[in-house]
C-alpha positions, 0 to 999 in steps of 0.5 A, a space after each residue: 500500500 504505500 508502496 505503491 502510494 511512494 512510486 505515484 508521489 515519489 516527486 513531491 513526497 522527496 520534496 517533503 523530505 529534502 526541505 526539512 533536511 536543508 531546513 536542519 541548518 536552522 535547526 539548533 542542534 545544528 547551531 548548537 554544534 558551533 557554541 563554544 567557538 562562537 561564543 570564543 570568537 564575539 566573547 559571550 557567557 552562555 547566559 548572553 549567547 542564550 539570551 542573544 539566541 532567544 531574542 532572535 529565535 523570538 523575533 523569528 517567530 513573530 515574523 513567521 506568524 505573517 510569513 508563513 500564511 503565505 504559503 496558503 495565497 502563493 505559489 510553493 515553488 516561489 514561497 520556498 525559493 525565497 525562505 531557501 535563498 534566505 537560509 543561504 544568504 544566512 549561513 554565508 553571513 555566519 562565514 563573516 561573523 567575526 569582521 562584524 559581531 554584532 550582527 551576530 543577532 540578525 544572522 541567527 535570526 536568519 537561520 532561525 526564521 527561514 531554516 526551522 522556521 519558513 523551510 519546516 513549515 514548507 515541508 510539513 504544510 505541504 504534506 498535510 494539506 495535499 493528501 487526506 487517506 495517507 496524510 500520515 505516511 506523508 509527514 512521516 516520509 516528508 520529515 525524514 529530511 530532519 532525522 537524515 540531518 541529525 545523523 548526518 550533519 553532526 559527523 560532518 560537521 566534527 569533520 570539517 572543524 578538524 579540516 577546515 574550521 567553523 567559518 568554512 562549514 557555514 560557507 559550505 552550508 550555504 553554497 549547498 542549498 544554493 547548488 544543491 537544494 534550489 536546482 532539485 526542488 524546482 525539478 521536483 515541484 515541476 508538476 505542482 500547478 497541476 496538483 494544486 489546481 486538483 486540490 482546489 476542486 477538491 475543497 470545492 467539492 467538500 466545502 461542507 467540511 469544517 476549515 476553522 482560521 486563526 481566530 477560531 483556534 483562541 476559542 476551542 478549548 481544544 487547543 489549549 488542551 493539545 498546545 503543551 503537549 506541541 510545545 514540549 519537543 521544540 521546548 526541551 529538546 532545544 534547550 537540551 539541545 543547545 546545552 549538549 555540550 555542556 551536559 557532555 562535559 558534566 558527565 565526563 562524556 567525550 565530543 565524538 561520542 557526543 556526535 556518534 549519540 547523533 546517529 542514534 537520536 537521528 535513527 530513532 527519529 526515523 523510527 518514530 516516523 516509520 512508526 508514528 504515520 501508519 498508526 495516524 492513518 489508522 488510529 484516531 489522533 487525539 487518543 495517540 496524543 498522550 503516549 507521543 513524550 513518554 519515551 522522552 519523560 524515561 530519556 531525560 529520566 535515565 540522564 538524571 540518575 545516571 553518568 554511564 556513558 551509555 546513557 547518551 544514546 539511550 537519552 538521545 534514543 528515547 528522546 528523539 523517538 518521542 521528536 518522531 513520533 510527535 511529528 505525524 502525530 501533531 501535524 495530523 491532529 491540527 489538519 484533523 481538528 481544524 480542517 486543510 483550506 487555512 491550514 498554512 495560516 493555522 501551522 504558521 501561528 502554531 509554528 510561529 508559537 512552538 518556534 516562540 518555546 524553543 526561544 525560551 529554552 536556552 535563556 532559561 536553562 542558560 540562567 540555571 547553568 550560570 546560577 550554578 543550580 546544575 543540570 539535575 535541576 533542568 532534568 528535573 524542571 523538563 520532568 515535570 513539565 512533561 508530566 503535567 501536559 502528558 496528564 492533561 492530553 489524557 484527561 481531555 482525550 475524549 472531548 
C-alpha cells in the first residue's frame, strides 16, 4: 500500500523530505554544534549567547506568524525559493561573523526564521494539506529530511572543524542549498500547478467540511488542551539541545561520542516516523496524543540518575523517538481538528508559537547553568513539565 502510494508521489513526497533536511541548518542542534567557538570568537557567557539566541529565535517567530500564511495565497515553488535563498544568504553571513559581531543577532535570526522556521513549515504544510487517506505516511516520509540531518550533519560537521574550521562549514552550508537544494526542488515541484489546481476542486467539492482560521483556534478549548503537549519537543529538546555540550562535559562524556549519540537520536527519529504515520492513518489522533513524550519523560529520566556513558544514546534514543513520533502525530491532529483550506495560516501561528518555546529554552536553562543550580535541576524542571501536559492530553482525550 504505500508502496505503491511512494512510486505515484515519489516527486513531491522527496520534496517533503529534502526541505526539512536543508531546513536542519536552522535547526539548533545544528547551531548548537558551533557554541563554544562562537561564543570564543564575539566573547559571550552562555547566559548572553542564550539570551542573544532567544531574542532572535523570538523575533523569528513573530515574523513567521505573517510569513508563513503565505504559503496558503502563493505559489510553493516561489514561497520556498525565497525562505531557501534566505537560509543561504544566512549561513554565508555566519562565514563573516567575526569582521562584524554584532550582527551576530540578525544572522541567527536568519537561520532561525527561514531554516526551522519558513523551510519546516514548507515541508510539513505541504504534506498535510495535499493528501487526506495517507496524510500520515506523508509527514512521516516528508520529515525524514530532519532525522537524515541529525545523523548526518553532526559527523560532518566534527569533520570539517578538524579540516577546515567553523567559518568554512557555514560557507559550505550555504553554497549547498544554493547548488544543491534550489536546482532539485524546482525539478521536483515541476508538476505542482497541476496538483494544486486538483486540490482546489477538491475543497470545492467538500466545502461542507469544517476549515476553522486563526481566530477560531483562541476559542476551542481544544487547543489549549493539545498546545503543551506541541510545545514540549521544540521546548526541551532545544534547550537540551543547545546545552549538549555542556551536559557532555558534566558527565565526563567525550565530543565524538557526543556526535556518534547523533546517529542514534537521528535513527530513532526515523523510527518514530516509520512508526508514528501508519498508526495516524489508522488510529484516531487525539487518543495517540498522550503516549507521543513518554519515551522522552524515561530519556531525560535515565540522564538524571545516571553518568554511564551509555546513557547518551539511550537519552538521545528515547528522546528523539518521542521528536518522531510527535511529528505525524501533531501535524495530523491540527489538519484533523481544524480542517486543510487555512491550514498554512493555522501551522504558521502554531509554528510561529512552538518556534516562540524553543526561544525560551536556552535563556532559561542558560540562567540555571550560570546560577550554578546544575543540570539535575533542568532534568528535573523538563520532568515535570512533561508530566503535567502528558496528564492533561489524557484527561481531555475524549472531548
Amino acid at each position: 500500500m504505500f508502496f505503491k502510494f511512494f512510486l505515484s508521489q515519489s516527486n513531491f513526497l522527496f520534496f517533503g523530505l529534502f526541505t526539512a533536511f536543508f531546513a536542519s541548518y536552522g535547526q539548533t542542534f545544528f547551531i548548537s554544534l558551533f557554541n563554544f567557538q562562537i561564543r570564543e570568537s564575539i566573547n559571550l557567557t552562555n547566559a548572553e549567547f542564550g539570551l542573544i539566541y532567544s531574542i532572535a529565535t523570538i523575533m523569528s517567530s513573530i515574523v513567521l506568524i505573517w510569513y508563513g500564511k503565505l504559503i496558503d495565497k502563493i505559489d510553493l515553488r516561489i514561497y520556498t525559493f525565497f525562505t531557501s535563498f534566505g537560509l543561504a544568504a544566512s549561513c554565508i553571513a555566519m562565514f563573516y561573523i567575526d569582521y562584524v559581531p554584532y550582527l551576530i543577532i540578525f544572522v541567527l535570526f536568519g537561520l532561525r526564521f527561514f531554516g526551522q522556521g519558513g523551510l519546516g513549515h514548507a515541508s510539513q504544510t505541504s504534506m498535510a494539506r495535499y493528501y487526506e487517506k495517507n496524510r500520515g505516511k506523508a509527514l512521516s516520509f516528508g520529515s525524514f529530511g530532519q532525522p537524515i540531518g541529525e545523523m548526518v550533519l553532526p559527523i560532518l560537521v566534527v569533520l570539517l572543524l578538524s579540516l577546515v574550521g567553523w567559518q568554512l562549514t557555514w560557507l559550505f552550508a550555504g553554497l549547498s542549498i544554493l547548488i544543491i537544494f534550489i536546482p532539485l526542488y524546482l525539478f521536483l515541484l515541476k508538476d505542482h500547478k497541476k496538483r494544486h489546481k486538483k486540490f482546489l476542486e477538491s475543497q470545492k467539492n467538500n466545502y461542507d467540511k469544517k476549515n476553522f482560521n486563526r481566530s477560531d483556534l483562541f476559542k476551542d478549548l481544544k487547543f489549549y488542551v493539545y498546545l503543551p503537549s506541541y510545545l514540549m519537543p521544540p521546548f526541551i529538546v532545544t534547550g537540551l539541545l543547545f546545552y549538549q555540550v555542556h551536559i557532555a562535559n558534566e558527565k565526563s562524556w567525550s565530543l565524538e561520542l557526543l556526535a556518534v549519540s547523533y546517529v542514534f537520536y537521528g535513527f530513532l527519529s526515523v523510527v518514530g516516523l516509520v512508526i508514528g504515520g501508519p498508526i495516524v492513518d489508522k488510529f484516531k489522533t487525539r487518543n495517540l496524543i498522550p503516549i507521543s513524550l513518554l519515551p522522552m519523560l524515561i530519556g531525560i529520566f535515565l540522564l538524571l540518575i545516571s553518568d554511564n556513558q551509555i546513557i547518551i544514546i539511550l537519552y538521545m534514543s528515547l528522546m528523539s523517538l518521542s521528536c518522531g513520533l510527535a511529528i505525524p502525530f501533531m501535524g495530523s491532529l491540527w489538519a484533523e481538528l481544524y480542517g486543510v483550506l487555512n491550514l498554512g495560516s493555522i501551522r504558521a501561528m502554531l509554528h510561529a508559537i512552538g518556534v516562540f518555546s524553543t526561544a525560551l529554552s536556552p535563556y532559561l536553562f542558560g540562567v540555571f547553568i550560570d546560577l550554578n543550580m546544575g543540570i539535575n535541576f533542568i532534568f528535573i524542571f523538563c520532568l515535570i513539565l512533561i508530566s503535567l501536559s502528558t496528564i492533561l492530553t489524557y484527561i481531555f482525550r475524549n472531548y
